[in-house]
C-alpha positions as CSV (number, residue, x, y, z in Angstrom):
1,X,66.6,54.4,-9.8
2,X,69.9,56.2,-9.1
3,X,71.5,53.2,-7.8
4,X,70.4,51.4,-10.9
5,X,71.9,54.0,-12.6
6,X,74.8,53.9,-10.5
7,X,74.9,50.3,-11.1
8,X,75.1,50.7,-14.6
9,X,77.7,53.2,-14.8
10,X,79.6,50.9,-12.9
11,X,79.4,47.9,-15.4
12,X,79.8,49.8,-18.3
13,X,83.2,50.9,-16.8
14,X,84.6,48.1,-16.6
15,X,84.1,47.2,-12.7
16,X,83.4,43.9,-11.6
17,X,81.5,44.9,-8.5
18,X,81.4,42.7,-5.6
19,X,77.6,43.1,-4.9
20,X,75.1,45.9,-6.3
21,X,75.3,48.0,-2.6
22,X,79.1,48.3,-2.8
23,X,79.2,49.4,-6.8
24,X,76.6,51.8,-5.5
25,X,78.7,53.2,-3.1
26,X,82.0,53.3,-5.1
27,X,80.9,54.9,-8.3
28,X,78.9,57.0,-5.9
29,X,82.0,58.4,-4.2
30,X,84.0,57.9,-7.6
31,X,82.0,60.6,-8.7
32,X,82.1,63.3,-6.1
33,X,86.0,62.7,-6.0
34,X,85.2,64.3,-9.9
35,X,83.1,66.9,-8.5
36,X,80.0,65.9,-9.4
37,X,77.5,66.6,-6.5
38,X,74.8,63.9,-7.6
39,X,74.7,60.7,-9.9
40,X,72.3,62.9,-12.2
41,X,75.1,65.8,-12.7
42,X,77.5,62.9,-14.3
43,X,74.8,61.3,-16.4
44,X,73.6,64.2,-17.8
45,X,77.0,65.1,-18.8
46,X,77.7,61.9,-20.4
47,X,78.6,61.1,-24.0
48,X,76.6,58.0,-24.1
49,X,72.7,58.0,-23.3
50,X,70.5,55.3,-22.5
51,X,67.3,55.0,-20.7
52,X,65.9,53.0,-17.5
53,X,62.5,53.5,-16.6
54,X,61.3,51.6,-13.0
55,X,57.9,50.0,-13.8
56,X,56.0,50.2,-10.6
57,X,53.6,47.1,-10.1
58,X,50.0,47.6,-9.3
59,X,47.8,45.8,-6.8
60,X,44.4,44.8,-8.7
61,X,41.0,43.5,-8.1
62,X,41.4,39.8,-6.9
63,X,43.4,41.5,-3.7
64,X,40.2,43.0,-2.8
65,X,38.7,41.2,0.3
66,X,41.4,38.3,-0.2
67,X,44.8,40.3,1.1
68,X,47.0,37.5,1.6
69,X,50.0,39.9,2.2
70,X,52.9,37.6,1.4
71,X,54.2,40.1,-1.2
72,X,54.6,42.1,1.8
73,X,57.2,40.1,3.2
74,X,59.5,40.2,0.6
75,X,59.4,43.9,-0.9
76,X,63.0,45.1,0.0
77,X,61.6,48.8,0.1
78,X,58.3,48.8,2.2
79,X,56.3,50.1,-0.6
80,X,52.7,48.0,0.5
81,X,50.0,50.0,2.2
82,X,47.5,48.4,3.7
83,X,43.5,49.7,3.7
84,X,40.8,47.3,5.3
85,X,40.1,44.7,2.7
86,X,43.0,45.3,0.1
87,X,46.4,46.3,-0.5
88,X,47.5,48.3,-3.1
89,X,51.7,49.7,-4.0
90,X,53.3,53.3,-3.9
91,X,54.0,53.7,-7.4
92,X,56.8,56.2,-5.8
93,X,58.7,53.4,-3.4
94,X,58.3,50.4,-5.8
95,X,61.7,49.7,-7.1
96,X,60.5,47.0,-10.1
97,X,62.4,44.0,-8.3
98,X,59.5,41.5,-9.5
99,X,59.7,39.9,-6.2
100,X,56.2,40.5,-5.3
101,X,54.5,39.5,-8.4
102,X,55.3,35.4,-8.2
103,X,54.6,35.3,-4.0
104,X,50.7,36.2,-4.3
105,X,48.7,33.1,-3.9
106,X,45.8,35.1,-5.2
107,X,47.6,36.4,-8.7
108,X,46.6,39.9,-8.5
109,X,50.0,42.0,-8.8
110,X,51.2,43.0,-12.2
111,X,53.7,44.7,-13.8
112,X,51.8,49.1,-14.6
113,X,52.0,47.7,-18.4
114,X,50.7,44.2,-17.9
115,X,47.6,45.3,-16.3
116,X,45.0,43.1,-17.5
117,X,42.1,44.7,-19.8
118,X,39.5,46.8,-17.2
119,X,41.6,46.8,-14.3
120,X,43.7,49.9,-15.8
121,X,41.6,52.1,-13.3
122,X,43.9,50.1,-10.6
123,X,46.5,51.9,-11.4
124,X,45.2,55.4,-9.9
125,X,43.5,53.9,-7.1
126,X,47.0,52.5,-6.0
127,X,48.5,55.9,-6.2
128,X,45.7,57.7,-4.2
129,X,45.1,55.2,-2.1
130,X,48.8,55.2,-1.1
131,X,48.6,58.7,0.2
132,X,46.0,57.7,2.6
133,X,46.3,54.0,4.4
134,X,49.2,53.2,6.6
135,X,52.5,51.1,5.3
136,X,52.5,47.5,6.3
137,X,55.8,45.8,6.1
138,X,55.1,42.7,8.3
139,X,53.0,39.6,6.8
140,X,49.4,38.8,8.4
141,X,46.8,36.5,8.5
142,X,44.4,37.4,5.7
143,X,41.0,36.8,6.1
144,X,39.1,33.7,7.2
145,X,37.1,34.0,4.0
146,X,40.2,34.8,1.6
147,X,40.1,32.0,-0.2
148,X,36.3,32.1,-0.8
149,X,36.9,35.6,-2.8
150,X,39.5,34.6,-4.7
151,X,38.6,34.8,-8.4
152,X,35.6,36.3,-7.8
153,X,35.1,38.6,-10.6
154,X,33.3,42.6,-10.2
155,X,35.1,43.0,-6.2
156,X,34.9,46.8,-6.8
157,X,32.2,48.2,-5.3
158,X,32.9,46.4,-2.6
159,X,36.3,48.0,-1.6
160,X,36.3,50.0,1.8
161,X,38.1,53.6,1.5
């Protein structure tokens, strides 16, 4: 979120940055030249306010005993943890960069506000279940019978902890 807000700053300065990292990094060091020890002093000093808020995605139920794990491959921040028949998203570590959402085959990442209708308890159980599985950051094979429990509605109870 700082670098977004970093970002930001950067464009509405005027800069034409010559990729996100390095207008990072400049208005970064731009503003401890000022004496600023952190992006948050300068914004909350600022004359202008606006808002960002980072919408972490959430695994739901059609992961459940599928786990494909090619939205693993492309999340730039390792934010996947992987339990024994599901995957599920650090709320914390996902960045909002949408890249995971289109690459599962089985259509069961979405956006924490897009949630579909009874699957809002998906939310929580990706943040708790976070704090206990390990972080997977390389693609696998997903199970032999993936593709027989994809779509298969009411995968709940069968979820291993």
């Amino acid at each position: 979120m700082i670098n977004e807000l970093l970002y930001y700053d950067a464009w509405l300065s005027g800069l034409k940055p010559r990729s996100h990292r390095l207008a990072v990094q400049d208005v970064a060091l731009s503003r401890r030249k000022q004496g600023f020890n952190s992006p948050w002093e300068y914004h909350l000093g600022c004359q202008y306010k606006y808002q960002y808020k980072i919408m972490p995605f959430v695994v739901t139920e059609n992961c459940i005993k599928c786990k494909y794990k090619d939205c693993v491959e492309v999340c730039p921040v390792d934010c996947f943890h992987e339990g024994p028949n599901f995957l599920v998203i650090d709320p914390d570590e996902c960045i909002d960069c949408t890249l995971c959402e289109p690459e599962c085959p089985a259509k069961a990442i979405y956006p924490e506000d897009d949630v579909p209708a009874g699957q809002e308890s998906f939310i929580a159980l990706n943040a708790e279940l976070t704090k206990i599985w390990p972080v997977i950051t390389v693609r696998g094979e997903p199970p032999a019978d993936a593709a027989d429990w994809d779509g298969v509605a009411n995968k709940l109870p069968l979820l291993e902890r």
